[in-house]
Backbone of each chain as ProteinMPNN parsed JSONL, in Angstrom:
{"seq_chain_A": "XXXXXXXXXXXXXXXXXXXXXXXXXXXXXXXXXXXXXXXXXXXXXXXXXXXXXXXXXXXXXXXX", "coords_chain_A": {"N_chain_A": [[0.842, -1.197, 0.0], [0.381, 2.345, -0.938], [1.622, 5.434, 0.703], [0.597, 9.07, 0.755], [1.271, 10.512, 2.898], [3.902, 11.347, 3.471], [3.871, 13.744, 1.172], [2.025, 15.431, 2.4], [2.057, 15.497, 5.088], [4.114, 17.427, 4.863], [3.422, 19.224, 3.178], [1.442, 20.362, 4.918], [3.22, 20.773, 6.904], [4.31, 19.314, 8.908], [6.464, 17.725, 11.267], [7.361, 14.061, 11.219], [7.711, 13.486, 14.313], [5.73, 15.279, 15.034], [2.881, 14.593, 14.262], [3.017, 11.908, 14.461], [2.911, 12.102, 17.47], [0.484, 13.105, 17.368], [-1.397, 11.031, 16.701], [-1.134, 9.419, 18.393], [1.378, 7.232, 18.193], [4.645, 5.601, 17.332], [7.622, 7.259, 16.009], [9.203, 6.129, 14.689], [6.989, 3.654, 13.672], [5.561, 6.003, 12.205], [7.589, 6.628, 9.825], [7.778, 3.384, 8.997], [5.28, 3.554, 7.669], [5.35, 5.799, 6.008], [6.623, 4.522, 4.249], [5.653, 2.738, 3.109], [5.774, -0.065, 4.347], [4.014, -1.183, 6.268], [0.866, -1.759, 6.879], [-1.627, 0.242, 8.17], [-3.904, -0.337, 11.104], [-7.341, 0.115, 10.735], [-8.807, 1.979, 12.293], [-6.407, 3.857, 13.046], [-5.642, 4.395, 10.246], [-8.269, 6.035, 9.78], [-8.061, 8.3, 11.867], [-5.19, 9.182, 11.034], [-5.947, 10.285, 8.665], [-7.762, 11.942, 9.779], [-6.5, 13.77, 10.612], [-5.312, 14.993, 8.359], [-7.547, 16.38, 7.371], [-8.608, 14.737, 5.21], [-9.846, 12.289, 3.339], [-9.716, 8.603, 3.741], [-9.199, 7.031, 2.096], [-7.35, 8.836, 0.389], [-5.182, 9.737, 1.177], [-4.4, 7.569, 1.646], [-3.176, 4.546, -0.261], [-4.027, 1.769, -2.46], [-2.054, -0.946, -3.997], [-2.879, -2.069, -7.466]], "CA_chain_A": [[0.0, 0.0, 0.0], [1.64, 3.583, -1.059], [0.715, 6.237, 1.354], [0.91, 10.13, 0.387], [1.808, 11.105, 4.238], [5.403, 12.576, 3.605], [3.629, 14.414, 0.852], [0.672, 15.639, 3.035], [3.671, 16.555, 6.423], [5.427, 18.486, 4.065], [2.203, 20.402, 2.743], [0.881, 21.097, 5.935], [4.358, 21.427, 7.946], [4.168, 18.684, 10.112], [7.66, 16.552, 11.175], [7.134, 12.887, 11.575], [7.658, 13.388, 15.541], [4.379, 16.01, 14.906], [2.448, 13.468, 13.213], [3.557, 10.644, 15.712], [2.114, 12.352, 18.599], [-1.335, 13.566, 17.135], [-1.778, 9.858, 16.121], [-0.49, 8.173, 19.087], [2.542, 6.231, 17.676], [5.867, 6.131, 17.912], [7.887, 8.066, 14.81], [9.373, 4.641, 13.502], [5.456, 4.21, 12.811], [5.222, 7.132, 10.653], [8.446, 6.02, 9.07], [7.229, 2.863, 8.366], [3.879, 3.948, 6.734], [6.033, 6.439, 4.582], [8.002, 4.054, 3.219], [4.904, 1.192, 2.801], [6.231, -1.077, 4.729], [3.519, -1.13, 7.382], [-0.608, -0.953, 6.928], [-2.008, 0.827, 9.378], [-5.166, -0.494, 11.274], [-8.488, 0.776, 10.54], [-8.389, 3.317, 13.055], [-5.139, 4.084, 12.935], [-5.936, 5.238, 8.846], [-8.889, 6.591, 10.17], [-6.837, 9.258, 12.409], [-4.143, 9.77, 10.289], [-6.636, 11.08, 7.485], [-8.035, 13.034, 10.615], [-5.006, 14.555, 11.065], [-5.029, 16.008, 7.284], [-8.122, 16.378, 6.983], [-8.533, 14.044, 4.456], [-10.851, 10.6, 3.339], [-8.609, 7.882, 4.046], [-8.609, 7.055, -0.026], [-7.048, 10.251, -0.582], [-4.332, 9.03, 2.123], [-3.171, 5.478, 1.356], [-3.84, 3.902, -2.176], [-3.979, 0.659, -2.45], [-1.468, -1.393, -5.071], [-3.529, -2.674, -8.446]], "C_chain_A": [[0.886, 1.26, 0.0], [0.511, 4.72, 0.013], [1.096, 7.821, 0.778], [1.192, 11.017, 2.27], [2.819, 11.65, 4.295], [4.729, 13.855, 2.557], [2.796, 16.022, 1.475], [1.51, 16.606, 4.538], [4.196, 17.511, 5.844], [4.19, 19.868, 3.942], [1.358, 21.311, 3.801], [2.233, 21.418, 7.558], [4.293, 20.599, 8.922], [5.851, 17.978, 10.296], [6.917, 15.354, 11.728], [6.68, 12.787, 12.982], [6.027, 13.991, 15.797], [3.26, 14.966, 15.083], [2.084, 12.219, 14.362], [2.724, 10.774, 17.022], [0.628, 13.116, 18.293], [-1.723, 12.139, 17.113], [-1.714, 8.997, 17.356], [0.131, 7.113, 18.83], [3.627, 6.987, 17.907], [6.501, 6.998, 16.456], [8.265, 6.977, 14.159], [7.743, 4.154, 12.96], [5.437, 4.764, 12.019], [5.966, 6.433, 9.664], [8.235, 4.882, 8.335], [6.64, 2.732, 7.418], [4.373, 4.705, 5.452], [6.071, 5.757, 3.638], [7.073, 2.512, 2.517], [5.795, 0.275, 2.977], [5.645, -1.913, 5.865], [2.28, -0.675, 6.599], [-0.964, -0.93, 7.994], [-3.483, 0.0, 9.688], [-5.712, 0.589, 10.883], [-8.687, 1.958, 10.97], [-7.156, 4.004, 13.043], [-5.197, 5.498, 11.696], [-6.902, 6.296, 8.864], [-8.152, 8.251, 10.615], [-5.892, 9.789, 11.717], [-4.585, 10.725, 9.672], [-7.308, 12.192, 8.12], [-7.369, 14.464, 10.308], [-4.578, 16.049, 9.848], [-6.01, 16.521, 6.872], [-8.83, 16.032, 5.378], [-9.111, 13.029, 4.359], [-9.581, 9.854, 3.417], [-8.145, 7.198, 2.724], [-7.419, 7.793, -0.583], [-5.744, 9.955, -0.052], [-3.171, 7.893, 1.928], [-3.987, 5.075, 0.687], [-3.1, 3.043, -2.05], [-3.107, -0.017, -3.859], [-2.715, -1.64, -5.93], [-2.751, -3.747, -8.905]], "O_chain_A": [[1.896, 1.355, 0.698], [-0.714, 4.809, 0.087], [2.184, 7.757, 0.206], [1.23, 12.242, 2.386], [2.925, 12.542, 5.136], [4.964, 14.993, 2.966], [2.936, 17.195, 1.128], [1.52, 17.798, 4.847], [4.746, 18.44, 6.436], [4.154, 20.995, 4.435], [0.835, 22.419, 3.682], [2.131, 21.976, 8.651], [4.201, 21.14, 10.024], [6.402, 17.741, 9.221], [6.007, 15.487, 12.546], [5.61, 12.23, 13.224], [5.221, 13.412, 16.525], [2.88, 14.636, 16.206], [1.021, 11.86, 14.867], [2.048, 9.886, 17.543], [-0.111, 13.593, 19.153], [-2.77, 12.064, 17.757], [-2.237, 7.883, 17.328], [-0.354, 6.024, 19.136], [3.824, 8.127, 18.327], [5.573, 7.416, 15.764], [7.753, 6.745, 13.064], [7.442, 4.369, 11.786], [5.299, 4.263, 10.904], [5.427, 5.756, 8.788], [8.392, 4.977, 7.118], [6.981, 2.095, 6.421], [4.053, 4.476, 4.285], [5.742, 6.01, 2.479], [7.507, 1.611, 1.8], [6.515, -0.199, 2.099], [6.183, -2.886, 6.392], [2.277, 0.318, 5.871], [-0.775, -1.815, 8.828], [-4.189, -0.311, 8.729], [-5.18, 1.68, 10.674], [-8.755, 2.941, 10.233], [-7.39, 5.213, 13.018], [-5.007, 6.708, 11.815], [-6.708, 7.332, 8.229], [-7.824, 9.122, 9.81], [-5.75, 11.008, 11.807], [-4.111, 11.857, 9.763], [-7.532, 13.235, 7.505], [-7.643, 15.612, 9.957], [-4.068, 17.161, 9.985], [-5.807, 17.273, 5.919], [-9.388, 16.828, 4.623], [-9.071, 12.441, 5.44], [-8.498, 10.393, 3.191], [-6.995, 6.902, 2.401], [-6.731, 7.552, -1.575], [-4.933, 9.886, -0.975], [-1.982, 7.582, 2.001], [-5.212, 5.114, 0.802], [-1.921, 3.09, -1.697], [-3.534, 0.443, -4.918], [-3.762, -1.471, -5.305], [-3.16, -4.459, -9.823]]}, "seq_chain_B": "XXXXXXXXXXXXXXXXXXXXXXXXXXXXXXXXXXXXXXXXXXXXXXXXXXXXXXXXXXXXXXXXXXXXXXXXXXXXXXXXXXXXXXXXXXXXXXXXXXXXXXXXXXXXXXXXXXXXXXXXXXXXXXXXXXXXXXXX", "coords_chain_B": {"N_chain_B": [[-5.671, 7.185, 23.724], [-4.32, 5.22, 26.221], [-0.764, 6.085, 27.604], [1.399, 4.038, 29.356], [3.305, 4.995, 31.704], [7.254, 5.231, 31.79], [8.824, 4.769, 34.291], [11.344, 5.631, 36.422], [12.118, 3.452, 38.423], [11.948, 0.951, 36.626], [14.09, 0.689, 35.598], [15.713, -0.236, 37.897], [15.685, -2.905, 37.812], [17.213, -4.095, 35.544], [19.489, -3.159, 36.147], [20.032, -4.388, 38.715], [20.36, -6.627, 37.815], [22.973, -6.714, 35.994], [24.428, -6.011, 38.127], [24.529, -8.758, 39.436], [25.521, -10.54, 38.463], [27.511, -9.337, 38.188], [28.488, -9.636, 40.572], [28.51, -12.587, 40.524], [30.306, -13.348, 39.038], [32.762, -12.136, 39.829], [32.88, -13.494, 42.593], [33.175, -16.056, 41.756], [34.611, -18.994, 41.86], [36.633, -20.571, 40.276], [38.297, -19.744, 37.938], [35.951, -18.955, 34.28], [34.988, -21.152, 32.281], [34.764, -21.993, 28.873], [31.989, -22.221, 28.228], [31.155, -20.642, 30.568], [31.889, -18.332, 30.059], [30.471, -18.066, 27.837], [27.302, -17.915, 28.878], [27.877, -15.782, 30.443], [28.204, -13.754, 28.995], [26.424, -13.735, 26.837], [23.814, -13.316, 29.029], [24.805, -10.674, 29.524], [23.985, -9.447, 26.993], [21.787, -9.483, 27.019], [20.662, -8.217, 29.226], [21.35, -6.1, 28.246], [20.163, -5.223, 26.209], [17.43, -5.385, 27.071], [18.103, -2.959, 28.822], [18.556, -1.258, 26.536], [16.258, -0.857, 25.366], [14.203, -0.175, 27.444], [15.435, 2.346, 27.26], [14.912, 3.634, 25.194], [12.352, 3.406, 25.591], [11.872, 5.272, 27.203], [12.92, 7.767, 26.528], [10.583, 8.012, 24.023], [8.631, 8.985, 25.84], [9.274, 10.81, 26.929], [9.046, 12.781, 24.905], [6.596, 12.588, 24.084], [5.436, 10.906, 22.748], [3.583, 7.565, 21.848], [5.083, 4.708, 23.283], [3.859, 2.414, 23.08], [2.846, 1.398, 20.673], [0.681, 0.186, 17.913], [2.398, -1.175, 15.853], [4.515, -1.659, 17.27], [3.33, -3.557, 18.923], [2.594, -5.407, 17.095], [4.806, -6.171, 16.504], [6.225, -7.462, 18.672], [4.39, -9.636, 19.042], [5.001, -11.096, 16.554], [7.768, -11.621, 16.934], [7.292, -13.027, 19.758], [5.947, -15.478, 18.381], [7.945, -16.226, 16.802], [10.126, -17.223, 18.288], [8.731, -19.183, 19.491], [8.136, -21.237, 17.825], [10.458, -21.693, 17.225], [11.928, -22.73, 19.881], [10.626, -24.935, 20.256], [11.251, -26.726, 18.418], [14.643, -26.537, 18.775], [14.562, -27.563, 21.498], [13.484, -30.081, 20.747], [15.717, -31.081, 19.335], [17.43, -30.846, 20.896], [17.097, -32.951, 23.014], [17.303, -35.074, 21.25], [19.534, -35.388, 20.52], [21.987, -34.465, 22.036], [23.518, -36.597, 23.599], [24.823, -37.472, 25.535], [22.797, -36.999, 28.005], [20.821, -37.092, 31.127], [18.161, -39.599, 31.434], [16.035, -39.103, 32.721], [16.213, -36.127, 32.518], [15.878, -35.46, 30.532], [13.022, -36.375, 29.845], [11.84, -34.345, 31.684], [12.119, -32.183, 29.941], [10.676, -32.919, 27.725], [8.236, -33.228, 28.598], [7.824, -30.147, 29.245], [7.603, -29.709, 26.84], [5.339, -30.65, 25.811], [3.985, -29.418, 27.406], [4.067, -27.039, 26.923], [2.787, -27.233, 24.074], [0.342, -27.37, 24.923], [-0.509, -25.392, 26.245], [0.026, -23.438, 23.948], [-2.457, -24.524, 22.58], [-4.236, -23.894, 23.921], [-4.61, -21.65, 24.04], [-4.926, -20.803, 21.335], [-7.771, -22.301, 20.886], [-9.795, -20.636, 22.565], [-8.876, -17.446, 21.483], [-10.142, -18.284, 19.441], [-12.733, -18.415, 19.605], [-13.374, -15.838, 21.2], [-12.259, -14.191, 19.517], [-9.522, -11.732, 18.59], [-9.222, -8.217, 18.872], [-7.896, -4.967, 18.074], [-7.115, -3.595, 20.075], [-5.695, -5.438, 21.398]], "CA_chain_B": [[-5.114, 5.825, 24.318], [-4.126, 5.583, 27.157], [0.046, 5.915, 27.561], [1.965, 3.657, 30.232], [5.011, 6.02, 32.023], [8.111, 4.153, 32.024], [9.155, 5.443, 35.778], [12.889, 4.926, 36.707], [12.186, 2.551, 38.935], [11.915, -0.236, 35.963], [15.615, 0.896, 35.269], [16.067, -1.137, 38.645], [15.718, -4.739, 37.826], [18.688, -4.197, 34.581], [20.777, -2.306, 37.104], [20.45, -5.14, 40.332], [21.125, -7.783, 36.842], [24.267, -6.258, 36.419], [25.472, -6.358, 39.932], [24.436, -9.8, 40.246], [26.38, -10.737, 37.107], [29.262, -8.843, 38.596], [29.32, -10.053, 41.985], [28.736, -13.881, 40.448], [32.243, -13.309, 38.048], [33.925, -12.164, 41.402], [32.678, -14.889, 43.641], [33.364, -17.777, 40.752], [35.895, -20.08, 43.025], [37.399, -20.504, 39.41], [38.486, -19.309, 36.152], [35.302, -18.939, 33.745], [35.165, -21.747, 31.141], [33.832, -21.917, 27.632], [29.878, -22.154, 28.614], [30.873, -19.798, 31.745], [32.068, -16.688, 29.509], [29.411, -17.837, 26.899], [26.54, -17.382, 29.766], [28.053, -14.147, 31.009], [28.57, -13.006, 27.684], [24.43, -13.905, 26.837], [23.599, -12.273, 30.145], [24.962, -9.317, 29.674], [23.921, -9.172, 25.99], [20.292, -9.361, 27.075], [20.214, -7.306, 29.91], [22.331, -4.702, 27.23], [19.067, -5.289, 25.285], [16.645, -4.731, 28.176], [18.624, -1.405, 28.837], [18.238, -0.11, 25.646], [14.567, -0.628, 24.889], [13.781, 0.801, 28.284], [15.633, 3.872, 27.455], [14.08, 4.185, 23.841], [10.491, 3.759, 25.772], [11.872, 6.322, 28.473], [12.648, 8.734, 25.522], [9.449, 7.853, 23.297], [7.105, 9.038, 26.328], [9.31, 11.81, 27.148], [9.035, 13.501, 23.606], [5.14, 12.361, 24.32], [5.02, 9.743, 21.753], [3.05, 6.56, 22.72], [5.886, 3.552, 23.079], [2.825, 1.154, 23.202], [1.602, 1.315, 19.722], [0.149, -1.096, 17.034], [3.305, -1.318, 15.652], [4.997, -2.285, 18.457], [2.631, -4.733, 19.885], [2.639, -6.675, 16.239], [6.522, -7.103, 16.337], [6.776, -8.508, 20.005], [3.804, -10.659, 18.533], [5.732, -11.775, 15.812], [8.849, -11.729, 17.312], [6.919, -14.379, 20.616], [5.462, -16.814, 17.778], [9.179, -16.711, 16.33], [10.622, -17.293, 19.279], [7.772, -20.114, 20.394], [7.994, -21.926, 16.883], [12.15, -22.245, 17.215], [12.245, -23.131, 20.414], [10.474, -26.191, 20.154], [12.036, -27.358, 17.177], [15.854, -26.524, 19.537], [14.275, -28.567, 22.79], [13.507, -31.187, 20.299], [17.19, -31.2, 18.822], [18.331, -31.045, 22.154], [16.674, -34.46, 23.521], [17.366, -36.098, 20.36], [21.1, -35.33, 20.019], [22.812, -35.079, 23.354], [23.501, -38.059, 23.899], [25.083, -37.924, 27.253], [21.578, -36.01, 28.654], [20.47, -37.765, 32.063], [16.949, -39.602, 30.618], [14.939, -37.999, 33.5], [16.297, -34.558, 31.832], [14.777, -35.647, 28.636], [11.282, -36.218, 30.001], [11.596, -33.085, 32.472], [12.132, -31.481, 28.513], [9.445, -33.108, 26.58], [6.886, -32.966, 29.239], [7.791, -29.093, 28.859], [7.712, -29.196, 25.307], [4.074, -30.939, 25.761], [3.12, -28.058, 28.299], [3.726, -25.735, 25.555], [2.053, -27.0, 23.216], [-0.954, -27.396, 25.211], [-0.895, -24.028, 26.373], [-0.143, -22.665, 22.581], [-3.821, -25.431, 22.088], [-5.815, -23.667, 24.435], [-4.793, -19.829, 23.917], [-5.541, -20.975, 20.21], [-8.982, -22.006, 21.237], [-9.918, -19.375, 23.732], [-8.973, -16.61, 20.931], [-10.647, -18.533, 17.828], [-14.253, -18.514, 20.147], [-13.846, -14.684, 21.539], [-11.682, -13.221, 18.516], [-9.037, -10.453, 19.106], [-9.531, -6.736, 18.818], [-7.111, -4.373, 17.796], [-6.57, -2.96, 21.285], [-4.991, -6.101, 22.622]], "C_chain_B": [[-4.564, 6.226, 25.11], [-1.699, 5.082, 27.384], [0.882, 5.677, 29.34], [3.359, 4.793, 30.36], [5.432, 4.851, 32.892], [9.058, 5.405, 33.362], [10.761, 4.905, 35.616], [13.094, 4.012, 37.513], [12.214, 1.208, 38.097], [13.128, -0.069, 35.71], [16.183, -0.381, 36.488], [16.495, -2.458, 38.353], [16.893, -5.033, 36.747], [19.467, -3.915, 35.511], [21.556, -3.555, 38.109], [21.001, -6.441, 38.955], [22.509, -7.602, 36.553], [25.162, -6.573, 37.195], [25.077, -7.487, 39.858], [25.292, -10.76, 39.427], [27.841, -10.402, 37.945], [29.675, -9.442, 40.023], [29.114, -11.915, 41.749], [30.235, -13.91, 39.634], [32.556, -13.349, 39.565], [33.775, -13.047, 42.223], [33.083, -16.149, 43.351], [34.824, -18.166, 41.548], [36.87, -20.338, 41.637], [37.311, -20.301, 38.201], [36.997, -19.638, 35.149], [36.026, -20.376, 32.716], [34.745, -21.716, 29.746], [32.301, -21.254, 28.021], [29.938, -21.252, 30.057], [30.869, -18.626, 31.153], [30.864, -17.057, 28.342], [27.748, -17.218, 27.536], [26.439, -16.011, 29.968], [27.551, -13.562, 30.128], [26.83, -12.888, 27.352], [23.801, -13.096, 27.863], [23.616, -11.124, 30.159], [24.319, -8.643, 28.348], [22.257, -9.351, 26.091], [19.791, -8.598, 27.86], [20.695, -5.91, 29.304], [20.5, -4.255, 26.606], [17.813, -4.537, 26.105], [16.686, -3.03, 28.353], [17.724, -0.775, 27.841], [17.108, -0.011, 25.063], [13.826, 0.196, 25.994], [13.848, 2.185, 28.165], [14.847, 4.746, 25.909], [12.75, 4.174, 24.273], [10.8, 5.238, 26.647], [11.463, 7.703, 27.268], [11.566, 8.737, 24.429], [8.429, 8.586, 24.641], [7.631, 10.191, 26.912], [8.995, 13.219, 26.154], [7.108, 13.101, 23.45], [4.818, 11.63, 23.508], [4.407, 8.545, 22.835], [4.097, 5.381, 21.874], [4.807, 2.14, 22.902], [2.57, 0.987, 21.916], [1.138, 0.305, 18.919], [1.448, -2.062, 16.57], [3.928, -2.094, 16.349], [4.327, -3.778, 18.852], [3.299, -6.05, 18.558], [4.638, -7.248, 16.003], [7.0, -7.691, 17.562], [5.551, -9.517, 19.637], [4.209, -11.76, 17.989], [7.011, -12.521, 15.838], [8.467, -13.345, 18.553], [6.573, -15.337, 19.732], [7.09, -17.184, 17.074], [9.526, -17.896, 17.157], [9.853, -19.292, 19.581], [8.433, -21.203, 19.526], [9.683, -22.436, 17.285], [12.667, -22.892, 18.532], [11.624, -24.72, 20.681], [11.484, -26.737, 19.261], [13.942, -27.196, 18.341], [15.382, -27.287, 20.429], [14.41, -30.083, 21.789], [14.662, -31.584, 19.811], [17.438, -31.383, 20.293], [18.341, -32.248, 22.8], [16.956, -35.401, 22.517], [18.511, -36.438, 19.715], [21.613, -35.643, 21.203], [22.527, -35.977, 23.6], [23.934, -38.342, 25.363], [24.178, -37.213, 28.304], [21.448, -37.608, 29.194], [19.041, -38.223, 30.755], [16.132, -38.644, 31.443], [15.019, -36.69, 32.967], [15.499, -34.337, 31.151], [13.212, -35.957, 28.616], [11.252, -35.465, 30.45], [10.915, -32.002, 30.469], [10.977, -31.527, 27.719], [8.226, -32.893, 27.658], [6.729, -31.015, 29.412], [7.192, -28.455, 27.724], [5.988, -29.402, 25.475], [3.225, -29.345, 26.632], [2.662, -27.12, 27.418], [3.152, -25.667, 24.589], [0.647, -26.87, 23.623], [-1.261, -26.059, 25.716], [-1.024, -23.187, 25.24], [-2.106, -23.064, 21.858], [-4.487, -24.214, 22.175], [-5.7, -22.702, 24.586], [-5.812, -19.731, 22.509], [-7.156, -21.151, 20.127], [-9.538, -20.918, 21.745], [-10.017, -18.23, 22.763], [-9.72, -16.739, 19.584], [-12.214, -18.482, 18.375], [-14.281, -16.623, 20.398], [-13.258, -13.616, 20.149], [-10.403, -12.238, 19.248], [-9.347, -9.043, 18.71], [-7.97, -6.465, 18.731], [-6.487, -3.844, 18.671], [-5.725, -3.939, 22.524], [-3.393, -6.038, 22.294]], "O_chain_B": [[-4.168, 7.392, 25.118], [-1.343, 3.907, 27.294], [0.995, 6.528, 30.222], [4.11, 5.233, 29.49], [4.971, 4.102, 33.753], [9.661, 6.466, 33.199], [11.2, 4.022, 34.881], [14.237, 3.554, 37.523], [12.504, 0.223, 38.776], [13.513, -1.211, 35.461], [16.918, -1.3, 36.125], [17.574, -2.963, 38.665], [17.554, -6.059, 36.91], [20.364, -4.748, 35.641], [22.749, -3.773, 38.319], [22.008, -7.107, 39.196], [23.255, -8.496, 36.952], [26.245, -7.152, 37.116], [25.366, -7.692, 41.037], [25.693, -11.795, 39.958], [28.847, -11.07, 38.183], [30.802, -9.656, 40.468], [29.509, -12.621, 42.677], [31.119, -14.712, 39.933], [32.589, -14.332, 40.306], [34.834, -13.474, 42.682], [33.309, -17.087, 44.116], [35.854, -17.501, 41.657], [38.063, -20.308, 41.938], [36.383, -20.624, 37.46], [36.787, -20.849, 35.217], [37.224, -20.552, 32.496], [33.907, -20.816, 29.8], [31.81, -20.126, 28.039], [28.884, -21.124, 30.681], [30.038, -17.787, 31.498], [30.294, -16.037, 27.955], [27.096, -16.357, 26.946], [25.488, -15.246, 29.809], [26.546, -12.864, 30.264], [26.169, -11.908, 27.695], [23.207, -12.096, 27.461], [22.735, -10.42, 30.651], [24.079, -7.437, 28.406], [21.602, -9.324, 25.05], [18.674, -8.131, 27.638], [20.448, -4.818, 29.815], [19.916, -3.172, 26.66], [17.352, -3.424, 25.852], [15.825, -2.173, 28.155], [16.696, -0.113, 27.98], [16.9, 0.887, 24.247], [13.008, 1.069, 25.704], [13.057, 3.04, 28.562], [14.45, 5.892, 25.698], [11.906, 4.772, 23.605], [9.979, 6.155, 26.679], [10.423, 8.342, 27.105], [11.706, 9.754, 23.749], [7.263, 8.713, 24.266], [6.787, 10.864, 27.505], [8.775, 14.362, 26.554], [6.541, 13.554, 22.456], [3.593, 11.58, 23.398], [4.569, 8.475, 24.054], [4.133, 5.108, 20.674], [5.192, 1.009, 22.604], [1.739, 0.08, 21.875], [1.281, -0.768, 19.506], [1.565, -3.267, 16.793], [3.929, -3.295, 16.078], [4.909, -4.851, 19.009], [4.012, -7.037, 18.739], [5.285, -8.202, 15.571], [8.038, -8.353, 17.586], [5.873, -10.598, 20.129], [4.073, -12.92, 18.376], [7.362, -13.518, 15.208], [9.044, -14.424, 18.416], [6.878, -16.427, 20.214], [7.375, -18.362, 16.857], [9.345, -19.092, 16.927], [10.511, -20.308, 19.801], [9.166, -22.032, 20.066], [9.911, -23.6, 17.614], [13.704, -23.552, 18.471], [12.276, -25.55, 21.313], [12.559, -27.169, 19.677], [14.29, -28.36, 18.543], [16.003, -28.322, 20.188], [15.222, -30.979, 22.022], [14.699, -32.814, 19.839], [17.692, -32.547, 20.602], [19.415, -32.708, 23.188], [16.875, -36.588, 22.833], [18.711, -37.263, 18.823], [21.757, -36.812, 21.56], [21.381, -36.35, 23.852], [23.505, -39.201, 26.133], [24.671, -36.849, 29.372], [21.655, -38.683, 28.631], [18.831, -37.647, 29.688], [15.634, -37.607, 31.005], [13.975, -36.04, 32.908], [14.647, -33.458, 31.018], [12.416, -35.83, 27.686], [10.279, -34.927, 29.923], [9.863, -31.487, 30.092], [10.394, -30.593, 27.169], [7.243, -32.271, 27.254], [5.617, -30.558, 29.677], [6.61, -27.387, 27.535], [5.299, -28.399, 25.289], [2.265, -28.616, 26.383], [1.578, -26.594, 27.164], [2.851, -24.616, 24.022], [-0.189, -26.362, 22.876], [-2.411, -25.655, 25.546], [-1.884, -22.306, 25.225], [-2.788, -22.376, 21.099], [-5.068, -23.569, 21.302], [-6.56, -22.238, 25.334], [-6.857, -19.095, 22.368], [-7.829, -20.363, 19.463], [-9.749, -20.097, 20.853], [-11.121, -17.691, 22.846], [-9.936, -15.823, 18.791], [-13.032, -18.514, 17.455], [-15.18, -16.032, 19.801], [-13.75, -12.522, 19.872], [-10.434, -12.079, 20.468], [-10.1, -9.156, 17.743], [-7.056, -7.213, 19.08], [-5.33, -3.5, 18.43], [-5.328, -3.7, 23.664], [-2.579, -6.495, 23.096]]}, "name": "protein", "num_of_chains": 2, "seq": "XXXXXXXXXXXXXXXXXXXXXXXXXXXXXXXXXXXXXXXXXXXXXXXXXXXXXXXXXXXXXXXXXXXXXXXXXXXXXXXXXXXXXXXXXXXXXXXXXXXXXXXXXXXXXXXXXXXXXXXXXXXXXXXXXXXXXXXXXXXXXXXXXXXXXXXXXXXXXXXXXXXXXXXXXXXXXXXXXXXXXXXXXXXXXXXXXXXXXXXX"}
C-alpha cells in the first residue's frame, strides 16, 4: 500500500515526531507507513486522514 | 489511548542484573570456562538489550510519543510466535542429540515441550471462540 503522508507533512508542515504524537505512535510508525512497509489499522488510517483532513482514499492507495 | 510512564524505577531490575552478574564473576571459586564466559557473555547481551529498549520507551514518552503502539505490539507478537515456533524445534534437537543427557532430563524437557504446546492449544482455542480486537 503507497501512502501520500510525507507528501501531506510536508504540505501542511508537520515533522514525523508532529504526526507521531497527534496519532499516538511512535515516529518509527510514521516512518514505516512512509516508506509502505507497514498498513495501518483501521483506526489508525482513520486518524491519520483526521489529522489532514482528508478521506482515508485520498491518504493510502492501495497497489492494483 | 491511554500511555503507560516508564518510571525509573523499571531501570532497577537491569541495574540489580548487572550487579548480580558482577558479583557472580567475582565470587566464581574458578576461572570462567567456555559455557561460563558464553553465559556471562548472553547475560549481559540481554540485559544490554533490556537497557536499551527501556531507554528508547523512556525517551518515546518523554518527547510524548506513545511507546505502546500497534506497531509495536505486532513485532513482540511476531517476534513471541518466532521465538515459540524455534524453540520447540531446539528442545527437540536437544533431547534427540545429546547423547550424554540424564533420561529424566529428557522427560523433564518433553513434558515441557508438551506443556507448551498445550498451552499454545488452548490460547488458540480461547482466541478462535472470543476473537481479538485491535486494542490487545
Amino acid at each position: 500500500m503507497k501512502t501520500r503522508i510525507k507528501e501531506l507533512r510536508a504540505r501542511d508542515n508537520l515533522t514525523q515526531v508532529e504526526l507521531a504524537q497527534r496519532v499516538s505512535v511512535r515516529r518509527e510508525t510514521i516512518v514505516f507507513l512512509e516508506k509502505g512497509k507497514y498498513n495501518p489499522s483501521l483506526k489508525l488510517a482513520f486518524e491519520i486522514a483526521k489529522v489532514f483532513n482528508m478521506r482515508i482514499e485520498e491518504v493510502f492507495l492501495m497497489n492494483s | 489511548m491511554k500511555i503507560k510512564h516508564t518510571s525509573l524505577v523499571s531501570f532497577i531490575s537491569p541495574t540489580l542484573g548487572i550487579m548480580l552478574l558482577g558479583l557472580w564473576a567475582y565470587l566464581a571459586k574458578e576461572p570462567f570456562n567456555i559455557i561460563g564466559y558464553l553465559i556471562f557473555g548472553l547475560s549481559i547481551l540481554m540485559i544490554g538489550f533490556g537497557l536499551y529498549f527501556k531507554i528508547q520507551r523512556f525517551n518515546s514518552e518523554k518527547s510524548g510519543l506513545n511507546p505502546d503502539d500497534e506497531l509495536s505490539k505486532r513485532i513482540k507478537e511476531k517476534a513471541a510466535a518466532k521465538a515459540f515456533n524455534f524453540s520447540i524445534y531446539m528442545w527437540v534437537f536437544i533431547i534427540l542429540f545429546l547423547i550424554d543427557m540424564d533420561p529424566r532430563d529428557k522427560i523433564i524437557i518433553g513434558l515441557g515441550l508438551i506443556g507448551m504446546g498445550l498451552i499454545f492449544f488452548l490460547n488458540w482455542l480461547y482466541y478462535s471462540k472470543i476473537g481479538v480486537s485491535d486494542e490487545d
